[in-house]
N, C-alpha and C positions, 0 to 999 in steps of 0.2 A: 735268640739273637737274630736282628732282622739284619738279611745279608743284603751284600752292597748293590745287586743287583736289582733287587726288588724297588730299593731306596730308588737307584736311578729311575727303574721304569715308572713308578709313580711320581715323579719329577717331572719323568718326558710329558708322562698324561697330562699332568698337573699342568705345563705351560702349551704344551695342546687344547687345551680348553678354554686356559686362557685367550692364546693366540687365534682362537676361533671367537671367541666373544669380543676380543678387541675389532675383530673383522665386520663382526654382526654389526657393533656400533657402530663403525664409521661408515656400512651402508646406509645406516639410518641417520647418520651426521648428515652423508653426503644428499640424501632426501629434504631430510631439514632445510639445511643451509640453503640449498636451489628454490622451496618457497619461497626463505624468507629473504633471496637477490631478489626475486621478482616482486614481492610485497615491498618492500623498502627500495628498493633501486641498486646500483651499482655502483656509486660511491658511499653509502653508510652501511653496506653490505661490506665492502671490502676493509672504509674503515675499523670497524666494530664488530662485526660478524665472522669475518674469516680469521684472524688472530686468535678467536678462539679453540683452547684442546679440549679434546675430550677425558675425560678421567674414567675409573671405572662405578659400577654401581653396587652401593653395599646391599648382599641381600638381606639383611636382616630390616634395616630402617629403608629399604627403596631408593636412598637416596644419590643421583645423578651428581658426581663433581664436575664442573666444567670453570676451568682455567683461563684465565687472561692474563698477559706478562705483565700488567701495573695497575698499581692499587685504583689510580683513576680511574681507567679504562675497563674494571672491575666495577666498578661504583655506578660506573655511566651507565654499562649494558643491563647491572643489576635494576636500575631505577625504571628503564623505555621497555626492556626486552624479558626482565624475568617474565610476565604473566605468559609470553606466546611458546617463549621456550619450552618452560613448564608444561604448556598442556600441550605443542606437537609434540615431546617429549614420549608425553603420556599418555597420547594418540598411538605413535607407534611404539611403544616394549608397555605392557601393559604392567610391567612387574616396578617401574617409574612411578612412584607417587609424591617424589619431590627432588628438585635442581637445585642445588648449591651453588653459586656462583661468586669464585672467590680465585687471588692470586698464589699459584702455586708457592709451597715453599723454597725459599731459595730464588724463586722468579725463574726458574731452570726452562730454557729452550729446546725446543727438542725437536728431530727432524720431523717434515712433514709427513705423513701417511696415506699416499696414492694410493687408488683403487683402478684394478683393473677394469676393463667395459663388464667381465663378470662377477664385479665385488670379493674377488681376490684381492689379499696382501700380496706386493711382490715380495719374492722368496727371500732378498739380499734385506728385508728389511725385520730386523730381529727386537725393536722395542718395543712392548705392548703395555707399558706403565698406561700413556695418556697418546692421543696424536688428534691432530689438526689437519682440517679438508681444508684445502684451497679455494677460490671460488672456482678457479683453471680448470678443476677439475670437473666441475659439473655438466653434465649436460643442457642445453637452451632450448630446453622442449617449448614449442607455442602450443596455445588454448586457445581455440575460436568460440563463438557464440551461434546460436542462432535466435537472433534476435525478435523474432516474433509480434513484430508490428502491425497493426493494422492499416492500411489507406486509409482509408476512408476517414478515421479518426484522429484529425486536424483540429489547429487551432482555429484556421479558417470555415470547419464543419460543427464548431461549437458554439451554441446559440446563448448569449448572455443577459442577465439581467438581475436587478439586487441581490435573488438570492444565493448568486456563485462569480457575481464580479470581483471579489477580493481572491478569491482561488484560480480564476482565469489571469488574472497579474499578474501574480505568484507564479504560476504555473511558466506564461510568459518569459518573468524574470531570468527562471530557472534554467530555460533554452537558450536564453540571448546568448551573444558573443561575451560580453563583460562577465566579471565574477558577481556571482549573485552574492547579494549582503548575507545571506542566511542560508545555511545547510545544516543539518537538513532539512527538508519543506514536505511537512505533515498533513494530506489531503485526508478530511473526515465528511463524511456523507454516508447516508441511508443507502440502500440498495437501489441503483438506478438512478443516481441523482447525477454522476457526469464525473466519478472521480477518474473511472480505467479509462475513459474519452482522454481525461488530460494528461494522463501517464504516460497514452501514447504520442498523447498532441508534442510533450515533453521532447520523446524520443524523436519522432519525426527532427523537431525543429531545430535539436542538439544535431544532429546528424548532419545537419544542412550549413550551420554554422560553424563548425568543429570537425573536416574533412576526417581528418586522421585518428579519431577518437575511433570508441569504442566502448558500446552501451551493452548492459545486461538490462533486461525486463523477464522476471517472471513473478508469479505468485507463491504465496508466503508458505504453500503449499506442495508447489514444485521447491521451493527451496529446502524442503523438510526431505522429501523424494531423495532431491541429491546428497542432500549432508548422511542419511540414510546408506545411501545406498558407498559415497565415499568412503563412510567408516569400516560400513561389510567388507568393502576390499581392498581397505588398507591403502587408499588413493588420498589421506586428509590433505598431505602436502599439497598433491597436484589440485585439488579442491579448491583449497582457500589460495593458492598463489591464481589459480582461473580468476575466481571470484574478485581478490582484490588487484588485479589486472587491468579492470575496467575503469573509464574515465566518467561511467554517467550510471550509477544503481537504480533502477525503479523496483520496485517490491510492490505486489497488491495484497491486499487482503490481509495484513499484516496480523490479524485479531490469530489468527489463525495456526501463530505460532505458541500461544498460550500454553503453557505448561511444560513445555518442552527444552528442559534445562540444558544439559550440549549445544541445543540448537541456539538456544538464546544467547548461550556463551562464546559460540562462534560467531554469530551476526555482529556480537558489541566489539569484537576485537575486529574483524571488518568496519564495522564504520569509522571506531575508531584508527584506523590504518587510512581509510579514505580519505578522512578530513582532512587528518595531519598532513596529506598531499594534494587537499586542496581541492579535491574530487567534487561531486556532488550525488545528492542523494535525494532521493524523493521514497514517501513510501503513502501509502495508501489504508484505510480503514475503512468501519463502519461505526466506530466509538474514536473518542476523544482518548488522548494517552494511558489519560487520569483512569480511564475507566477499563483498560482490559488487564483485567483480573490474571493470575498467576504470573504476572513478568516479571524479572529478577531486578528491581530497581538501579542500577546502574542502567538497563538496556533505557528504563526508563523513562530515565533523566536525557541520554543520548536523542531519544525521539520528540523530545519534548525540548530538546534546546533549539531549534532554531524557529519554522514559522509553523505556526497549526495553523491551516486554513479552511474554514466550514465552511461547507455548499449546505445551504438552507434546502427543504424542499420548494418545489417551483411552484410560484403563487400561478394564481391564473393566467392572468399577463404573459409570462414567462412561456406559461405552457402553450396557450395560444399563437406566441411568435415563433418556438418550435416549432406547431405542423403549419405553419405558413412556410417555413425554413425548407421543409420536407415536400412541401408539394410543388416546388422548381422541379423535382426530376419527374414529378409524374405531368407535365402540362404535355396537351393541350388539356390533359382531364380535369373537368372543373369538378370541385366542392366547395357549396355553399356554405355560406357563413354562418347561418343557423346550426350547422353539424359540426364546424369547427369550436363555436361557443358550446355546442351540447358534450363534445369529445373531452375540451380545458378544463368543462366543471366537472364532468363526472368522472371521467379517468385521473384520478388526484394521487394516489398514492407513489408511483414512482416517473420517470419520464422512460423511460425505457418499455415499458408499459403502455404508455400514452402512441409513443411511435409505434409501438406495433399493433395497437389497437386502429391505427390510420391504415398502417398497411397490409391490414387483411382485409380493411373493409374496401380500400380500391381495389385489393387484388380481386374481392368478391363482384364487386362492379364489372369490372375489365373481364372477367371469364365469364360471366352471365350476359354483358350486352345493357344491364341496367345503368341509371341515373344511380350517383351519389345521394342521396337524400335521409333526414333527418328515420322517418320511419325505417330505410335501408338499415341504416346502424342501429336504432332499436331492435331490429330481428337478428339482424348477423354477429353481433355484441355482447350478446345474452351472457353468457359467462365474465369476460371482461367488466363488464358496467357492473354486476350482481357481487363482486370482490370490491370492487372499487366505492360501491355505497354505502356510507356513513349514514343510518336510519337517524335523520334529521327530524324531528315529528313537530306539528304546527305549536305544539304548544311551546316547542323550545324557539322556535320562531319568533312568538306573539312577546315573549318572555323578553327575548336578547331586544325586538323593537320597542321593548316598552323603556326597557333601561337605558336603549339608546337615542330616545325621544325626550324620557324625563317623562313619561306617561303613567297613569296609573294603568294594572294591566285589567281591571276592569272596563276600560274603554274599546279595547279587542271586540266585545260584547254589547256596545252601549249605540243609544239609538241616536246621541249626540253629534252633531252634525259641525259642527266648529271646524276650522279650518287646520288649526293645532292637533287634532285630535281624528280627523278624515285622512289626511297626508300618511298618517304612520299607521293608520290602518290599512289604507291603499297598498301602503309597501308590502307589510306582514302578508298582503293577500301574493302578491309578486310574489314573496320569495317562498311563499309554501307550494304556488304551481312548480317555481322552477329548483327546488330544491325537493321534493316529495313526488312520490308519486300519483296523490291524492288528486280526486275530479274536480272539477267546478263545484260539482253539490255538495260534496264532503266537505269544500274546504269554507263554501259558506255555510254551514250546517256549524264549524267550530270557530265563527266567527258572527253569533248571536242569530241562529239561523237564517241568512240571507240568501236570498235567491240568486240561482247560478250564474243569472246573465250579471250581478252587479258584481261578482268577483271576476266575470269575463271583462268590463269595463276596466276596471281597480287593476288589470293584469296589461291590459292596452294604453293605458294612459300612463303608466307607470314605463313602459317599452319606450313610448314617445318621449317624454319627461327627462328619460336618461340618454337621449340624442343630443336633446335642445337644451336640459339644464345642467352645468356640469357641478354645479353645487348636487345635484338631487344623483348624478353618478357616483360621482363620491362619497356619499354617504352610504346609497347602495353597495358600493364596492367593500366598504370597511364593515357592513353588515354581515356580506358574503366571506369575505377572511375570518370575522368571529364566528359565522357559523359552521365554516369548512376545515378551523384550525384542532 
């Protein structure tokens, strides 16, 4: 016979452990709840969010009851709010692996459940069925950034031209004062090609037009860091209510977050929380959406709905108005124009590259006392130039002008003197000096052995010809793009 006292004392224990797990909860409501006033705001916070109780959780199925007093008001928060609920949920009590959200039976009201500042129940308060945090309750901790912009990297320091006019627009857009038509706006470019220039061109110019905002910029790498480092200490709340805080997202390098399931799952319920209030967001790549591999398709779809803008690599053109762009700050020091044409074609792989291939070689100038010159940058380059050459050989030369004459590629070779048939071998001689490293004698040796001084001629008149003829540049120019693409 079990006696009466026992009965009681496992009774007291019994609503002892209760009344401590009703406790645990609603510190963890009251975390909750303080993200998601600062994610949503403080009128769909108050309306939807605070009305809600807490219930308790079945150990057996995991599952979390949370209560709303009408079936609407059940239906509503069920359809916006299950996904965040669920996984802060399951963020903090890891023993949560699913949120019920449904109206008490009966629709029964029940007093609200204060927390002391050290997540005590007070003592007068004896119901631990369900209870409900107030927003009153909560603390209005701020989140700052440190934004980590660069100067120097302006819209007004970004040098434009076909192959990033449409992403410098965009970019643009994104900064103005007006709401831009499209968020969010997805920059894809190679390494070096001007997307983290306009991320922060973005930032600067938001900041200037949008006093009172508040912009995050980090890489898709730091954001892995924090979500990281949030989870270890049980900080998610304060994380994502920082995170979606902000009125302007730049993300780089976004390929970066590839495979990394929580994180992805966190960023899509971020943007999505952003947009719905209008935010904006930029992120940044080195592949088109389509192409990075293990993303969870919704993030997907997210990154991919509003503008992809590709920056092309920088044709010659491009590249050449860039170190013209760059040598304002070094004047009075002159560079010749022969080393700037020798810099554009040979340094072709990124621009970021290209600039600093200018500014070691002035720096090397300026601390030695020497002249800028053509042969300077062949010795002080020697690495830079030997990465950046694409082994162009005469024959793929002789090849591309035959087909681009309409020649046969026998006449490379032929003693034929026709004026159809001299012009487009004259070129093919240009472009193997100035794309090759080959001599005068080499390069008439593979052009039916001709003597050095008449590929020196074929190389000077061909120089001239592209001053005075702008039909005879043009075609040059479009020879040089199929040979350097």
């Amino acid at each position: 016979m079990v006696k009466s006292g026992d009965l009681a004392s496992k009774r007291k224990a019994k609503n002892e452990m209760e009344d401590l797990e009703a406790v645990n909860l609603a510190a963890d409501w009251a975390d909750i709840s303080q993200g998601l006033r600062k994610d949503l705001g403080h009128q769909l916070h108050s309306q939807w969010i605070k009305p809600i109780q807490v219930g308790k959780i079945d150990a057996e199925s995991g599952t979390l009851d949370l209560f709303l007093p009408t079936e609407f008001s059940a239906n509503w928060v069920k359809d916006r709010f299950a996904d965040r609920l669920s996984l802060a949920w399951k963020i903090a009590r890891s023993e949560v692996r699913k949120v019920n959200i449904s109206v008490h039976p009966g629709r029964r009201q029940v007093a609200d459940l204060r927390l002391h500042g050290d997540g005590r129940r007070p003592a007068n308060d004896s119901d631990t069925s369900m209870m409900a945090i107030g927003a009153d309750t909560l603390g209005d901790q701020g989140f700052t950034s440190s934004v980590g912009l660069d100067a120097s990297l302006s819209f007004a320091a970004f040098v434009t031209g076909e192959a990033n006019i449409l992403a410098f627009n965009a970019a643009q857009r994104m900064a103005a004062t007006e709401k831009p038509q499209f968020s969010p706006l997805y920059l894809k470019a190679a390494t070096g090609q001007g997307k983290t220039h306009l991320l922060h061109a973005i930032g600067h110019t938001f900041l200037k037009t949008h006093t009172r905002s508040r912009i995050f910029y980090c890489s898709a790498e730091r954001f892995m860091v924090e979500f990281v480092q949030a989870l270890k200490a049980n900080r998610m709340i304060e994380f994502k209510a920082r995170l979606r805080s902000f009125d302007l997202l730049l993300v780089d390098d976004i390929q970066f977050i590839i495979g990394k399931a929580s994180a992805q799952e966190e960023l899509l319920y971020t943007i999505d929380a952003l947009l719905n209030e209008g935010k904006r967001l930029v992120f940044a790549a080195d592949r088109a959406p389509q192409a990075l591999d293990g993303v969870e398709p919704r993030l997907l779809s997210r990154l991919s709905m509003g503008l992809v803008a590709d920056i092309q690599p920088a044709d010659i053109e491009l590249r050449k108005k860039i170190l013209h762009s760059k040598l304002s700050k070094f004047a009075p020091l002159a560079v010749p124009e022969d080393v700037i044409e020798f810099l554009a074609r040979t340094i072709t792989r990124n621009v970021r590259e290209l600039v600093g291939g200018l500014n070691k070689l002035i720096a090397y100038a300026q601390l030695t006392g020497q002249e800028v010159s053509l042969q300077l940058a062949e010795e002080q380059l020697t690495d830079i130039l030997s990465a950046n050459r694409r082994r162009i050989t005469i024959d793929e030369i002789q090849r591309t002008v035959c087909q681009f004459y309409r020649i046969d590629r026998s006449e490379m070779s032929s003693k034929r003197r026709a004026r159809a048939v001299v012009r487009p071998r004259q070129v093919a001689m240009y472009l193997s000096k100035v794309l090759t490293p080959r001599s005068y004698p080499e390069i008439g040796r593979k052009f039916g052995g001709r003597d050095h001084s008449t590929v020196i001629h074929a190389v000077r008149l061909i120089e001239d010809l592209r001053e005075r003829d702008a039909d005879m540049d043009g075609d040059v120019r479009s020879l040089l793009r199929q040979l350097e693409s």
